[in-house]
N, C-alpha and C positions, 0 to 999 in steps of 0.2 A: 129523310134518312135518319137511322138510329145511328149515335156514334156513340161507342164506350170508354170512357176515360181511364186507365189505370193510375195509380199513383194521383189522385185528384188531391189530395190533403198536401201533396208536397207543395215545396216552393214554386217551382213549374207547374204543375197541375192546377193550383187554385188560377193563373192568371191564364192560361188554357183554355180553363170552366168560361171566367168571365169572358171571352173572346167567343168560344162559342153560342154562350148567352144572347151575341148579337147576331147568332140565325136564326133560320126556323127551323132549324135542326131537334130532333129528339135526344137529349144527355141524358147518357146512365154514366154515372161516377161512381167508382169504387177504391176503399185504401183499405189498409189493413185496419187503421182506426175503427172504433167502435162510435167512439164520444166526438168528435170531432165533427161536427155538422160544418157545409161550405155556405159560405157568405153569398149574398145575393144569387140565392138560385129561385127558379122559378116553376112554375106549375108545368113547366116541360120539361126538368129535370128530376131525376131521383136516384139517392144516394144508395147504394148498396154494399156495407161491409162484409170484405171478404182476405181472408189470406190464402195466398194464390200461394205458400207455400206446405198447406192443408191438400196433397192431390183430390179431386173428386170430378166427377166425369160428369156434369150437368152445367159446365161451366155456360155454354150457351143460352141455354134455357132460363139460368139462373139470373142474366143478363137481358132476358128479353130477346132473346136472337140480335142482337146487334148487327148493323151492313156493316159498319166499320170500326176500329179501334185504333185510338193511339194510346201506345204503348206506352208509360214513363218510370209507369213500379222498378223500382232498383234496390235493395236495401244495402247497407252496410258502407257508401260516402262517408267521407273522403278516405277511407283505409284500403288505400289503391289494389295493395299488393296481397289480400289477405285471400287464402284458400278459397273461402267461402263464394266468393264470387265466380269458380270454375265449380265447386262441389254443389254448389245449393241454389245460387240465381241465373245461371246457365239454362239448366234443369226445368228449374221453374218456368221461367218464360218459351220457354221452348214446348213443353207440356201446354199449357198453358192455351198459347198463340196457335198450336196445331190444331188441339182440339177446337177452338175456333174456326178454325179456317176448314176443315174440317166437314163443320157442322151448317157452314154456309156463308162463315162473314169474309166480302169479299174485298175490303179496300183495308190495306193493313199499314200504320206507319210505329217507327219503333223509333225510342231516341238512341243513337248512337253518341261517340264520341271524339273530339279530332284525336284525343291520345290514340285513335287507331293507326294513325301514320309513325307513330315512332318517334323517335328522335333527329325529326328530320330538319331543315331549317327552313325555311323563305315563306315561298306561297304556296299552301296545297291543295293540290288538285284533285278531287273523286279520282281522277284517271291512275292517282299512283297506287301502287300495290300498298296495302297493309303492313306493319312492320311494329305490333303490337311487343309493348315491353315490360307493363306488370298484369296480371292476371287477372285484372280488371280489365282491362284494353282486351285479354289473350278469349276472354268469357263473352263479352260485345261480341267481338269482334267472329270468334265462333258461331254465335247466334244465328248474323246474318247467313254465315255461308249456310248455315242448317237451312232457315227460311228459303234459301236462292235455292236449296236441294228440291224444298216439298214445293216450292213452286212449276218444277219440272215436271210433277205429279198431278199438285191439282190447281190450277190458274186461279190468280189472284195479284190485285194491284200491290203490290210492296215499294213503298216510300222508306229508307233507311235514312235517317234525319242526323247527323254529326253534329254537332252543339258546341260552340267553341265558348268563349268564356262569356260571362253573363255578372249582372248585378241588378241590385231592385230591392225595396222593401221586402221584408222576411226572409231575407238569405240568411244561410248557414251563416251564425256569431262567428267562426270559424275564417270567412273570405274576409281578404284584405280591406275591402272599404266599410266592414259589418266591427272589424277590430278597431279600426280609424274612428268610426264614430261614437265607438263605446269610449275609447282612449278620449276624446275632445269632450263629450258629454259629461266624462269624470272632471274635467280638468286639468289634465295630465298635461305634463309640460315638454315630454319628449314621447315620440313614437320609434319604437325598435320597430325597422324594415332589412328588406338586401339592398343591395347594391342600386335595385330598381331602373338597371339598364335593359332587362328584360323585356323582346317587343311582341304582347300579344292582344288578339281579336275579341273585343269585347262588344257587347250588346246590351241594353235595357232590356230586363225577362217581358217586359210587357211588348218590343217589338219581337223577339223570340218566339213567344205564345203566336203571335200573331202569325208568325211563317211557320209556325208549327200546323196552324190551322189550313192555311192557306195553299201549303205543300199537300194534305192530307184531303181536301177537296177540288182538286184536278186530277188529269191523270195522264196528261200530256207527257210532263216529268218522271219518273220513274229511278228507282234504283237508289244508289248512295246519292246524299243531297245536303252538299255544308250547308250549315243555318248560323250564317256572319256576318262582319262586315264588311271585309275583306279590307279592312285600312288599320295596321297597325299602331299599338300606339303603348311605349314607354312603360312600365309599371311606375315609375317616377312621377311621367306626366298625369298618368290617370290618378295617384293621388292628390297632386298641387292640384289638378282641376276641379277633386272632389271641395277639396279645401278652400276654394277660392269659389265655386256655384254656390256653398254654405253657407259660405263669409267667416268661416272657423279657420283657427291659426294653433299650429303646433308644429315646434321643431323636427324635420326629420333624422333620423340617428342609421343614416344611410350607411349599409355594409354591416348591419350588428347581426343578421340571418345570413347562412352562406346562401347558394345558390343550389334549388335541387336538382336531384340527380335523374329524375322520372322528365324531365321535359325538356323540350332544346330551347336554345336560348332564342329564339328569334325567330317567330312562327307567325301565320297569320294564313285565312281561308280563301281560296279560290269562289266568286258569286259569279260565277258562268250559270252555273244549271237554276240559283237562285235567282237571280235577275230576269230570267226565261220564264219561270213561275210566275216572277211580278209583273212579270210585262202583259206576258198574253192572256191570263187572268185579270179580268176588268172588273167581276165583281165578286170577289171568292168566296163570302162568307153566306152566300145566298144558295 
């Protein structure tokens, strides 16, 4: 099978690549990059630059006919709330993923996000309704029901993949433990945080990739699909325990950030439909 990577240069996408790398699968990967060559790829892989925000109607072809693609090109993280993402990356990927599907590729998975539940609190489950709250969530979360329309049209596997929180080498400087460790490697003697009673679902991007890949080759599973852990845990604790796997030590200056207004306090993912992937998948990457 040919599979098409979008967004491969990103943080997710490079550990994606390498996850794939362990089939015998065909990778085409593409970003918007020019210069950006991906690490450890191989004589079954090849890279193709493109911006998918360029319209042009040979996207197929252009790609080698691809069977499948997972979707992750996004641009414009973490500026949740900004226009752009209903006016320009809506658009895009929807264009885009059609003409694909389209043109014949028939196994399709796209990242989504848990901000598509809202501000809701406890465990969530696929099963609850949507209740999108910035215009990044309101553009996601659009997409799918576009895809769920043309699927009524022309049949094709769609895997919608929700991503809850993530860490790993090469994250955004930006995430909490990418700040943590810049602040410790300086030397810095206090870390400005919140309150960090906040309880959400994190994962290693390298187990992520991993069930990115894993959702994407079956087909048993279907539709919206959390990609978590379903075990919540503290923003407090997951710093002390960054701090303590490292053996680095810095004061916390707990409560000097308020709390934000885009997320609820006390969230975590439902692994019913993921745990059914993992189960009855014995050897996925084959």
């Amino acid at each position: 099978m040919k599979i098409l990577v979008t967004g491969a240069t990103g943080f997710i996408g490079r550990y994606v690549v390498k996850q794939l790398l362990l089939t015998e699968h065909e990778i085409i990967t593409t970003s918007i990059k020019t210069d950006t060559p991906l690490d450890n790829t191989t004589d079954n892989t090849t890279y193709i630059p493109c911006d998918l925000n360029i319209e042009r109607s040979d996207y197929y072809t252009l790609f080698g006919q691809p069977d499948a693609v997972i979707h992750l090109a996004w641009q414009g993280l973490p500026n949740y709330d900004e226009l752009f993402h209903i006016e320009r990356n809506l658009w895009t990927s929807y264009r885009f993923l059609k003409q694909l599907i389209e043109a014949g590729t028939k196994n399709i998975a796209v990242i989504g996000t848990c901000f598509e539940y809202g501000l809701r609190e406890g465990c969530l489950s696929e099963e609850l309704p949507p209740k999108p709250n910035t215009n990044y969530c309101i553009a996601k979360n659009t997409l799918r029901i576009f895809l769920e329309q043309l699927q009524k049209k022309i049949p094709f596997d769609f895997k919608w993949i929700r991503l809850f929180y993530l860490y790993g080498e090469g994250q955004n400087k930006n995430s909490i433990l990418e700040q943590l460790k810049s602040a410790t490697d300086r030397g810095d003697k206090i870390f400005n945080m919140s309150g960090g009673e906040q309880l959400r679902d994190y994962l290693p991007v390298e187990i992520v990739a991993e069930n990115i890949v894993k959702i994407l080759l079956q087909n048993e599973v279907q539709g919206i699909i959390n990609n978590c852990s379903g075990k919540p845990i503290s923003i407090r604790r997951l710093v002390e325990e960054y701090l303590r796997r490292e053996g680095k030590t810095i004061e916390l200056n707990l409560g000097y950030y308020p709390y934000t207004n885009y997320e609820p306090h006390a969230f975590w993912g439902c692994t019913k439909l993921l745990n059914k992937i993992l189960t009855v998948t014995k050897n996925p990457t084959r």
